[in-house]
Every structure is written in C-alpha cells, then in structure tokens.
C-alpha positions in Angstrom: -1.1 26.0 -13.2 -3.8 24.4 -11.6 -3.2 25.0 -7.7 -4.8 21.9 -6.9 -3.4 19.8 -9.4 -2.7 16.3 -8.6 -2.6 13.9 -11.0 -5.5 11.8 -10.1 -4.3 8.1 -11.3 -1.7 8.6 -8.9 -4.5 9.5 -5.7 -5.8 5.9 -6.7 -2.5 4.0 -6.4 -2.3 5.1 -2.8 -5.5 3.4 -1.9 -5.4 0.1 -3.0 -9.0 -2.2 -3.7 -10.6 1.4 -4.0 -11.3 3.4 -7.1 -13.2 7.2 -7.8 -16.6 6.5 -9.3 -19.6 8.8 -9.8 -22.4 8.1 -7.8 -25.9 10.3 -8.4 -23.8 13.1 -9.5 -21.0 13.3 -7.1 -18.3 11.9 -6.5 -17.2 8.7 -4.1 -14.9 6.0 -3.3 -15.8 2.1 -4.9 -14.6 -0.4 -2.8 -13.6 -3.1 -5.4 -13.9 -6.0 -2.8 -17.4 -5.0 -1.5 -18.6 -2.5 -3.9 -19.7 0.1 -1.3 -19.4 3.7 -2.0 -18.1 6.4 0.5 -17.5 9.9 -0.1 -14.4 10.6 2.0 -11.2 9.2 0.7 -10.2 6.1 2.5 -7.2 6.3 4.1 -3.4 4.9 2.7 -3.0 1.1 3.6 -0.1 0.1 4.9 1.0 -3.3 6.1 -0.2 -6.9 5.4 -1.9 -10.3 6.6 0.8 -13.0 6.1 -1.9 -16.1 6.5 -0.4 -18.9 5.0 -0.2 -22.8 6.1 1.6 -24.1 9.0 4.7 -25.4 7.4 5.1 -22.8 3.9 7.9 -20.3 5.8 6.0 -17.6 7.0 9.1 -16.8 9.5 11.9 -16.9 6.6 9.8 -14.8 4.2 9.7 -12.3 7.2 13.2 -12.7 7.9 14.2 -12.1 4.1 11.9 -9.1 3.7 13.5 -7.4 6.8 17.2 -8.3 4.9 16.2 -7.2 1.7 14.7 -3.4 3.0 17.3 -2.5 5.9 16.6 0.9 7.3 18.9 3.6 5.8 22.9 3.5 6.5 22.2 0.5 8.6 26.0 -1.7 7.9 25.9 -5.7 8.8 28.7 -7.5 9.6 29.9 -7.6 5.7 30.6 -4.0 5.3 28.5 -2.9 2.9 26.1 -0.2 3.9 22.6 -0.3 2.9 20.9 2.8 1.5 
C-alpha cells in the first residue's frame, strides 16, 4: 500500500471552516469563512465560544456538558462509573 495513505476526506473533518482547493497549480487550504488560501495545513480546532444572551443558560449548558462527558472511570455519588 500507499505508505502515505490517508484518506483525505477524513484530513478535512479535522479542520473545521477549511477545505483543500487548488490554487495556480498547487495545493492550499480555503478558509470557508474568509476565503483565503494558505499552503500549510491549519491546525486541529478545539474548543468553543459560548456567546449567547444574558439570561439563555450559558452556566447549565456548561454544567450539563461537563455531566454528560465525565473523564474516564470517574464514579458520582450514584455508583455507576462512567467510561
């Protein structure tokens, strides 16, 4: 096989608002957002902006999303261990 063979539509899930274009005969990276072109491969995003309204529950969506993904063999008070 192909030593180097990644399957490319995977690459472009990791790096979200970016796709690989062809640009004057090479190869870059489209931003979607701002359409500017770069030939290194921008780096994985991780994280988020919560920017919503005073008032919406910015601090119980936080609160849930921290319940629902529990670091690994982490067990709360009802005994069942989260994996």
């Amino acid at each position: 096989g192909d030593p180097g063979g990644e399957d490319e539509d995977e690459d472009d899930d990791e790096v979200p608002f970016f796709k690989k274009a062809r640009e004057k005969g090479r190869e870059v990276w489209l931003s979607e957002i701002t359409n500017a072109s770069q030939e290194t491969r921008p780096p994985a995003v991780r994280g988020c902006i919560l920017a919503d309204d005073m008032g919406l529950g910015k601090t119980l969506q936080t609160i849930a999303l921290v319940l629902v993904n529990p670091p690994e063999g982490r067990v709360y008070p009802d005994g069942i261990e989260r994996k």
